[in-house]
N, C-alpha and C positions, 0 to 999 in steps of 0.2 A: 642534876649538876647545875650549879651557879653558872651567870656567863662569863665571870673570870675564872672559873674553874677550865672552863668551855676552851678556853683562849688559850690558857694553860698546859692542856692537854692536847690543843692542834699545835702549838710550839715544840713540845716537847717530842710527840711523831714526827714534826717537820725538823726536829734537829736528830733524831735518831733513825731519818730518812738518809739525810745526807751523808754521814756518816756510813751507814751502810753502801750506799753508792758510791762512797767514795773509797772502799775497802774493796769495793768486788773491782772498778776501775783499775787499784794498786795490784789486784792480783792477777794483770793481764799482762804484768809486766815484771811482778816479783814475787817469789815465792810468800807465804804466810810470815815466818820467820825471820825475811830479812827486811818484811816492814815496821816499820815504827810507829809511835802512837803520834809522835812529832809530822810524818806522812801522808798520817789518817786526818790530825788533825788540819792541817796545812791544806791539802785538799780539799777538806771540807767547809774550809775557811769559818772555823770557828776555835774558840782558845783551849787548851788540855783541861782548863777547868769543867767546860761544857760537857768533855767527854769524861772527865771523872765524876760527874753527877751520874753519868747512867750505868756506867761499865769500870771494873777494876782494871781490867788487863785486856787486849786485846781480842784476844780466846773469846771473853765474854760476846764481844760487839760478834763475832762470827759465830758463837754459836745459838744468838737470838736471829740473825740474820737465817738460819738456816733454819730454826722453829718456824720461823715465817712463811719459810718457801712450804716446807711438809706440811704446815698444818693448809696452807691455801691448797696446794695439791690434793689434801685430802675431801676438802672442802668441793673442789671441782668434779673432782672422780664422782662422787657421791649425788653430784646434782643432775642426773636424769634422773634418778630413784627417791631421791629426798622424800619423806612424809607420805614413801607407797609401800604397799604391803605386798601386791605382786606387780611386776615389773615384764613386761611382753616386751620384747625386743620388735616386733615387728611394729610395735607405736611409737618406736625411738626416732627424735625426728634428730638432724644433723644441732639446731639450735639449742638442743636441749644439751649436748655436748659440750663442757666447757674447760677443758683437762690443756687446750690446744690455745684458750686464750689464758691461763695460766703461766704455761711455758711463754708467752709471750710479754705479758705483765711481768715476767724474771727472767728475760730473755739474757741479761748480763751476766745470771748469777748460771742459768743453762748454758751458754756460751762458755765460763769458766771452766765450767767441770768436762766440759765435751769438746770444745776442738783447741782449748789451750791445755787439757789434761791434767788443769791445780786440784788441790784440793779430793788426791785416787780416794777412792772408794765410794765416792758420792753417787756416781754413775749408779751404782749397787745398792745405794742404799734408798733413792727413787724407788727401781725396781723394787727393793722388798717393801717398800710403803703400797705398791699399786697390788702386789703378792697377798701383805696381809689384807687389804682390805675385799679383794677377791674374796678371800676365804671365811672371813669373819661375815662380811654382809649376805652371802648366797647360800644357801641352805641345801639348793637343790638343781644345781646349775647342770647336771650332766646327764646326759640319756644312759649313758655306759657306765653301768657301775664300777666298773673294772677297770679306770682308769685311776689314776692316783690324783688326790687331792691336791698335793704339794706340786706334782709336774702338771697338770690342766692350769694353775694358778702362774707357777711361771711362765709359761707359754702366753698366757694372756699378758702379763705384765713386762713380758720382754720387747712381745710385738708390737706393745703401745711403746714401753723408750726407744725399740727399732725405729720406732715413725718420726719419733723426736728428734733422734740421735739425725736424722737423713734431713730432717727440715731445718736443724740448727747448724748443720755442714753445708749444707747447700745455701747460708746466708738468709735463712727464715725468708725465701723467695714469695712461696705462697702465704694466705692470709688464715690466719686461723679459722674462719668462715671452711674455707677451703679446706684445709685440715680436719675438720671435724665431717666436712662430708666425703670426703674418702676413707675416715673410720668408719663412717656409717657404712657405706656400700661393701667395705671387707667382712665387716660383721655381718651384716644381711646375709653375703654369700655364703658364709661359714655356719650360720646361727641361724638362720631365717624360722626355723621352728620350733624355734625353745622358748622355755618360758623360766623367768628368774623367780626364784621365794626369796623375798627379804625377810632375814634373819630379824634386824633390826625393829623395835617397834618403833611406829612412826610418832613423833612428837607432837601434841594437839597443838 
């Protein structure tokens, strides 16, 4: 990439930054529906033209804003394990957790869906991102055969938005540092002797 390609393309994320922050801000105050592009745009202090280079209709701008947040979330979930083939929970260190500064990096857009209630079904729809990737990435996560695949995955996926849901209600008090090591300590207590197979092959 040239370095006015360069320039170009940090312009173009720094205008379709704003834009999104200035859409999750609108929505602390108005539903999706009774914002406007005039709004979004005014906010974000730049002209409709700006915003018609990247997005037709509003919809658009929120649902690249929310590709965003899933695929980082997916991104963080996956980073104790990244490029391992088996995975021991008992080498998991709190650092290597990074699910808790995620939430934090989109603390505006977790603050929307959970203690101002916009945007129903989001809550659910986290959950089933951390659901499927339970089940996709572990191969062999349970001692008890006899337990169900589908309920072991939501139980895991619920108890992580449970921790969310408590930390983005209580005004993100603690530090994600902090957060990540009291995932650990609940895991250990629950987990301490299991061992995870990654499904996935590791990328060279």
């Amino acid at each position: 990439m040239s370095h006015k390609e360069l320039v170009q393309d940090k312009r173009i994320k720094r205008t379709k930054k704003l834009l999104k922050d200035s859409l999750l801000v609108l929505l602390e105050i108005k539903s999706l529906k009774e914002i406007t592009i005039t709004d979004i745009v005014q906010k974000a202090e730049v002209n409709r033209g700006t915003f018609y280079k990247h997005y037709q209709y509003k919809e658009d701008l929120l649902e690249e804003l929310i590709d965003d947040v899933l695929y980082d979330l997916t991104q963080s979930y996956q980073e104790p394990y990244r490029n391992l083939e088996t995975f021991d929970i008992k080498n998991l260190t709190a650092s290597a957790i990074k699910i808790f500064q995620h939430v934090y990096l989109y603390k505006k857009f977790y603050e929307i869906i959970i203690k101002y209630n916009v945007l129903p079904g989001y809550q659910e729809k986290i959950c089933n991102v951390i659901k499927k990737l339970t089940i996709q990435d572990f191969l062999d996560y349970r001692e008890n055969n006899h337990i169900n695949t589908d309920m072991y995955a939501s139980y895991h996926a619920y108890a992580i938005l449970g921790m969310i849901i408590e930390w983005v209600n209580g005004g993100l008090k603690y530090s994600p540092d902090y957060m990540a090591e009291q995932l650990l300590e609940i895991i250990k207590q629950n987990e301490i002797n299991k061992v995870y197979h990654v499904k996935r092959t590791p990328k060279g």
